[in-house]
N, C-alpha and C positions, 0 to 999 in steps of 0.2 A: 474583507480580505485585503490584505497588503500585499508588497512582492514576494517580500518570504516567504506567505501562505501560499502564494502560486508555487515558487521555486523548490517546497515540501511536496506539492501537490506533483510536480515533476520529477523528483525525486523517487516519492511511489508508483507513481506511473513508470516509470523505469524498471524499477525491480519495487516491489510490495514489500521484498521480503530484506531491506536495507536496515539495521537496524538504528535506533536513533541517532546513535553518536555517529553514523557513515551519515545520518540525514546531518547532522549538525554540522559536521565538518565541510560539507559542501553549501550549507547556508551562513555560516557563521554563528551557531547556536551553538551552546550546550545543550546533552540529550533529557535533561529534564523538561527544558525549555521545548524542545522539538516536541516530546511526551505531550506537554501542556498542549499546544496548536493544535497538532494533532487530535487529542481528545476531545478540544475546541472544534475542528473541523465535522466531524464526528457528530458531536451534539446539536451540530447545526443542520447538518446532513449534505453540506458540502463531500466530503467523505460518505460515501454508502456503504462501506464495508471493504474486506477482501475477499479476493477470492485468489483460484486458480484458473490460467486461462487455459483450457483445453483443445485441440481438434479435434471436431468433432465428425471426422471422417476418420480418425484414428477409434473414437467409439463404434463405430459403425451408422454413423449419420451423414454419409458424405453427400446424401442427393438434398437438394432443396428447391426451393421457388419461393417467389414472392408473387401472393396472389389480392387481385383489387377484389375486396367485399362490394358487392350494391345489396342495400337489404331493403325489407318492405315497409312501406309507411316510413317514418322519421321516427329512430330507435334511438334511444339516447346511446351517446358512448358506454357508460356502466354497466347497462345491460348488452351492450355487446361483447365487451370484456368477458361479463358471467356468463354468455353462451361459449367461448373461445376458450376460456380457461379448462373445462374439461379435457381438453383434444390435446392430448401428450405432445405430437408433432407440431402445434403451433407454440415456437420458441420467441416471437414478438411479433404486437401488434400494435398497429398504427392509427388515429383518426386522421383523417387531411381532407385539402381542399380539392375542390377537382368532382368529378360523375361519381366518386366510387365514395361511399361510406368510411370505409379503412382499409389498410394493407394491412397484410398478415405475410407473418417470416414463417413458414414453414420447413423442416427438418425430416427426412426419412430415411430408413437403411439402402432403398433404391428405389427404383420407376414405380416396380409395385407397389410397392410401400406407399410410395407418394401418390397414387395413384385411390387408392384406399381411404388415406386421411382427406384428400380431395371430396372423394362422396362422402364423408362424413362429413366434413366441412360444409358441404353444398344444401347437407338433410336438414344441418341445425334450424328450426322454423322459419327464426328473423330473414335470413339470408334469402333472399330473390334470384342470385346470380353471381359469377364469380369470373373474373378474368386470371388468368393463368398464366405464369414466366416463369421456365425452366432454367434456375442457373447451372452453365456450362462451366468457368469455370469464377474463380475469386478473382479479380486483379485488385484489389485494393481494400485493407479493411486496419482501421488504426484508431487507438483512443483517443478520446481528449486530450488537446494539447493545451496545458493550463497556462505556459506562458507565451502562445501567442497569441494576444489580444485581436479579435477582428477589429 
């Protein structure tokens, strides 16, 4: 990736929905060109796709937490994944370092709700125990920024 590939990749970060020749003109490309990288980006899996971002309290999902996994014995990540992935309300989930297995981003329509996919969360076998964090509100949540380099 070069500056341009960033400076595209900032470009759709911005709006997704810019079309090439707005990409081109603010990189100095023509829109075939921008086409190319892009599709370039893409095949490489730099680009994951698009999408639409939504709020998800506008769905009816505004309760959430983020809860620490411990599970039993040493589970691999993949079969953690495959116990998680059933459970609608887990919307991402994490390995890390630290006492706990993974963190899991969980999503509900409210307490109850949340409250619900918790014990099913708790029932799946693997799992031993669960730490629980209610988020109160968002203060801060933003993409990747591709052109500034750490």
């Amino acid at each position: 990736m070069d500056t341009i590939d960033h400076r595209i990749i900032s470009c759709l970060v911005s709006n997704a929905r810019s079309s090439y020749a707005e990409i081109g003109a603010a990189v100095g490309l023509s829109a075939p060109a921008v086409k190319r990288r892009v599709d370039r980006l893409l095949d490489t899996g730099v680009l994951q796709g698009f999408t639409a971002v939504v709020d998800p309290e506008a769905l009816g999902w505004g309760t959430e937490a983020f809860v620490e996994v411990h599970c039993r014995g040493n589970v691999a990540p993949g079969e953690i994944k495959a116990n998680l992935e059933p459970l609608p309300e887990v919307v991402a989930a994490y390995t890390v370092s630290g006492a706990a297995d993974a963190i899991v981003h969980l999503r509900a329509s409210d307490i109850h709700h949340l409250e619900t996919a918790l014990e099913r969360l708790r029932s799946v076998e693997i799992i031993d125990r669960t730490v629980s964090t209610v988020v109160l509100s968002r203060l801060l949540e933003r993409p990747p920024a591709p052109d500034q380099q750490a």
